[in-house]
C-alpha positions in Angstrom: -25.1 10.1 6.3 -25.0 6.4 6.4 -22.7 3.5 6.3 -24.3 0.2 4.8 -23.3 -2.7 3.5 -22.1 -2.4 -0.6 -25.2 -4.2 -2.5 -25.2 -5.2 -6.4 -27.1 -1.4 -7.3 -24.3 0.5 -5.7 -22.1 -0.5 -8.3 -22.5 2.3 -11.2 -22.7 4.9 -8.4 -19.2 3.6 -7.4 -17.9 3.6 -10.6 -18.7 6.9 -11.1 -17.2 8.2 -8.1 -14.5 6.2 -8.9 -13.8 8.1 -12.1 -14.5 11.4 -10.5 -11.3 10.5 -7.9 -8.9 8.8 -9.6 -7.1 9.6 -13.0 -6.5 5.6 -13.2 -9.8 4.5 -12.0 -11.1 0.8 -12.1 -13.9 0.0 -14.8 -17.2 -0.8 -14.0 -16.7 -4.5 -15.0 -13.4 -4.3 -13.1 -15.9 -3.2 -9.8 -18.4 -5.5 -11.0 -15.9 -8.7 -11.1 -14.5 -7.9 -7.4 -17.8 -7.2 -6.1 -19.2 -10.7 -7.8 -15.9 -12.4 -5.6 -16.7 -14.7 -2.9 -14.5 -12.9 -0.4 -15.3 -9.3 -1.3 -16.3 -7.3 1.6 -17.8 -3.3 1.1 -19.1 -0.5 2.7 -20.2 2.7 1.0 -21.4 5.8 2.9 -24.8 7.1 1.3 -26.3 11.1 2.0 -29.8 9.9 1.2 -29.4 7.5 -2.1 -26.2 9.1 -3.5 -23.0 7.2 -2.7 -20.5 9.7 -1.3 -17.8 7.3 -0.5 -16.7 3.7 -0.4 -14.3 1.1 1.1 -14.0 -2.4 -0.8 -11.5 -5.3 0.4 -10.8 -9.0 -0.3 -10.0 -10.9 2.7 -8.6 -14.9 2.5 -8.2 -16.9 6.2 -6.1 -13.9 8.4 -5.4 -11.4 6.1 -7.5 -8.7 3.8 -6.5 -6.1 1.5 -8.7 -2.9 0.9 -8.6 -2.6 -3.1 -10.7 0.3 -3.0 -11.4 3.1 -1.0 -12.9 6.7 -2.3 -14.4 9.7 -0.7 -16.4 12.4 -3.0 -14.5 15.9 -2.5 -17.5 17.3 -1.3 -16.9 15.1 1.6 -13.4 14.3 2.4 -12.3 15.8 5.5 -15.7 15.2 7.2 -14.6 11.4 9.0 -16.4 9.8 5.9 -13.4 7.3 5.3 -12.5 6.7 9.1 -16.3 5.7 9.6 -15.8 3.4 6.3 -12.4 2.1 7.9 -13.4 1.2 11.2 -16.9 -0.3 10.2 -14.9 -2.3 7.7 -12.2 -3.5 10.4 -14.9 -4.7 12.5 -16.0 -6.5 10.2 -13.0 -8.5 9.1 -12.4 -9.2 13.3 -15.7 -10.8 13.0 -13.9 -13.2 10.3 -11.1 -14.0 11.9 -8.8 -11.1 9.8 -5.5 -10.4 11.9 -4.1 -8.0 9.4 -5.3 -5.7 7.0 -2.6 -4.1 3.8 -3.1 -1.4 1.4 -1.1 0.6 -1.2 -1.3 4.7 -1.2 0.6 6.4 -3.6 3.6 8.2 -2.3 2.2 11.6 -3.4 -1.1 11.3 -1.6 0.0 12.5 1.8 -3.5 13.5 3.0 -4.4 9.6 2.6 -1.1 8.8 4.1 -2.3 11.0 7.8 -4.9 9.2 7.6 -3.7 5.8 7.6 -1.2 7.0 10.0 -3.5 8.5 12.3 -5.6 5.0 12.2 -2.8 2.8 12.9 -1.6 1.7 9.8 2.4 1.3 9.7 5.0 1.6 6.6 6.0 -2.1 5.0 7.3 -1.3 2.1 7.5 0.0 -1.7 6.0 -1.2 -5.3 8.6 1.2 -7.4 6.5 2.8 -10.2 3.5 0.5 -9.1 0.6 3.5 -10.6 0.5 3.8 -14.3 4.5 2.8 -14.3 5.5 6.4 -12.9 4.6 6.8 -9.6 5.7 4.4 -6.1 2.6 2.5 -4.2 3.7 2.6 -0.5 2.5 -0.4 1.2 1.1 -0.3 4.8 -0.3 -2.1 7.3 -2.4 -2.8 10.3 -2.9 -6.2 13.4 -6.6 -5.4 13.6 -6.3 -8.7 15.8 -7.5 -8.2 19.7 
């Protein structure tokens, strides 16, 4: 396995997993548009040419956001998104980030240990933020030195 930079041909691969993970999954022209933003930063973890996970954030002066972030079942549990988080936190100290947010559903506890595990701290709650039903917990990490 390998962790590379996110290029233009990755994108239907992502999309894909995307569906395969999440009932309310972001479009390919949804994926397309963020990866087409000037401050889009990703990572996707590839076993040969298949992509088997992937991180995606937008980052503005201090502060990023990961938007998306996926591992394929056959993977999870294997330090796939650690390796994703922390190559992608590297990256953002290398541009100055100081903080770095994200929303988890309050259901998805395995994401939640994760997070947890890497540092990330409970800031808040987006009541019925997915698909008007369920709460986004937000959380965040000083990635600054």
């Amino acid at each position: 396995m390998i962790i590379c930079k996110w290029q233009q041909t990755d994108n239907l691969q992502v999309s894909q997993l995307e569906k395969e993970c999440f009932s309310d999954c972001w479009s390919l022209e949804m994926i397309v548009s963020a990866y087409n933003n000037p401050n889009f930063l990703g990572y996707v973890a590839k076993v040969e040419d298949l992509v088997i996970g992937y991180i995606a954030v937008n980052y503005c002066l201090d502060e990023a956001e990961i938007n998306l972030i996926a591992v394929s079942e056959n993977y999870r549990r294997k330090n796939v998104a650690t390796m994703l988080i922390d190559t992608m936190i590297n990256e953002l100290k290398t541009l100055s980030v100081e903080k770095i947010f994200l929303e988890v559903r309050r259901s998805n506890k395995g994401a939640q240990a994760l997070y947890e595990k890497l540092g990330f701290t409970y800031i808040g709650v987006r009541s019925k933020y997915y698909q008007g039903v369920e709460d986004a917990l937000l959380m965040c990490k000083v990635i600054k030195e």
